[in-house]
C-alpha positions in Angstrom: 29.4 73.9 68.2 26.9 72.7 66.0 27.1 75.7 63.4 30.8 75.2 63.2 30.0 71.6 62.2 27.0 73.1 59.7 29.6 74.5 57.7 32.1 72.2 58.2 30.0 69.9 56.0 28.9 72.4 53.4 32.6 73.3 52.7 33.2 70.0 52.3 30.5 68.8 50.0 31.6 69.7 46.6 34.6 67.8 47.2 32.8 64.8 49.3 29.5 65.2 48.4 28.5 61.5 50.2 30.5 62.6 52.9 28.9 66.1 53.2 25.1 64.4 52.7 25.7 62.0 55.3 27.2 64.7 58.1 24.1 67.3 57.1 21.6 64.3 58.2 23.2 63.1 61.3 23.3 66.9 62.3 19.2 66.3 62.1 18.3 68.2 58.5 16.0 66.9 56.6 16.1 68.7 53.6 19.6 68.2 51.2 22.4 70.7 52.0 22.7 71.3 48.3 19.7 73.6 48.6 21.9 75.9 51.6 23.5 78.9 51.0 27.2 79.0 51.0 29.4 80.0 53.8 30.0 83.4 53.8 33.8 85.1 54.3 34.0 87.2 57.1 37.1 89.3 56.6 37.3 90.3 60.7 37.7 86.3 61.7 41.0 86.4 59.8 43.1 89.0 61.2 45.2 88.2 63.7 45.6 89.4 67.1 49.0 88.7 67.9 52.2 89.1 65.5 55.6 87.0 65.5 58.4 89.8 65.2 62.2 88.9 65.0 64.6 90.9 66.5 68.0 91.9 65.6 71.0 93.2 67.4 73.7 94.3 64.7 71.8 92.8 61.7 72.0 89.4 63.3 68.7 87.7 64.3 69.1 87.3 68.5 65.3 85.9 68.8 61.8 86.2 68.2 58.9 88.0 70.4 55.1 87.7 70.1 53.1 90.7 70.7 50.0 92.9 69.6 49.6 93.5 66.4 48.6 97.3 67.2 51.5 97.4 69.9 54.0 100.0 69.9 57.7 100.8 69.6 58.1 101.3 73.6 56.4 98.0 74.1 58.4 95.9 71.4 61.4 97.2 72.6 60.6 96.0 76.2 59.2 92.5 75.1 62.7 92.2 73.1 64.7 92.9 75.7 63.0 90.4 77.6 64.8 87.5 75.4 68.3 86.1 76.8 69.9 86.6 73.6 69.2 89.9 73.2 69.8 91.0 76.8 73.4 89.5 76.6 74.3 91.3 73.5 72.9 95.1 74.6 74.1 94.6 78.2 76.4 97.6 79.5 76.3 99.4 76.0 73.8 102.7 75.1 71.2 101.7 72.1 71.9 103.7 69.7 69.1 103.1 67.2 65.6 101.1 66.9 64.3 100.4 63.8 61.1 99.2 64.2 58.3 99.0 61.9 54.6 98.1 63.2 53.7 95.1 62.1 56.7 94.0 60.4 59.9 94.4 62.4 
């Protein structure tokens, strides 16, 4: 999209300024981008969605799961169960204790 592009070449004019001059005319401005506000941060384009969680069976890393970031401990423990590794290891023996911290591990 072209406002991608926009401030693709403001970012990159105080380090190229040529470069960022020539990609703010063929974009059709007239005017020099040196006279356009800066990009602005927006903090909610950052966060992430999904999470990488490793999961251990006796304090061993068996494999890692993606899921929500807001997910919760019924869910993780179902995804991780999911993974070969980790289904060979807990197979025929009672779980005595998840540890599981949302988020982190």
């Amino acid at each position: 999209p072209k406002e991608a592009v926009e401030k693709l070449a403001l970012m990159v004019s105080p380090f190229a300024p040529h470069l960022g001059e020539e990609c703010w005319s063929l974009l059709g401005h007239d005017k020099s981008l040196a006279y356009e506000p800066w990009v602005e941060f927006d903090e909610e384009l950052c966060v992430d969605a999904f999470i990488n969680m490793g999961v251990q069976v006796n304090g061993k890393t068996r494999g890692d799961i993606q899921i929500a970031a807001d997910a919760d401990q019924d869910t993780a423990l179902e995804e991780a169960l999911k993974q070969s590794r980790v289904k060979a290891q807990v197979e025929g023996k009672d779980i005595k204790k998840v540890i599981y911290v949302p988020g982190r591990i």
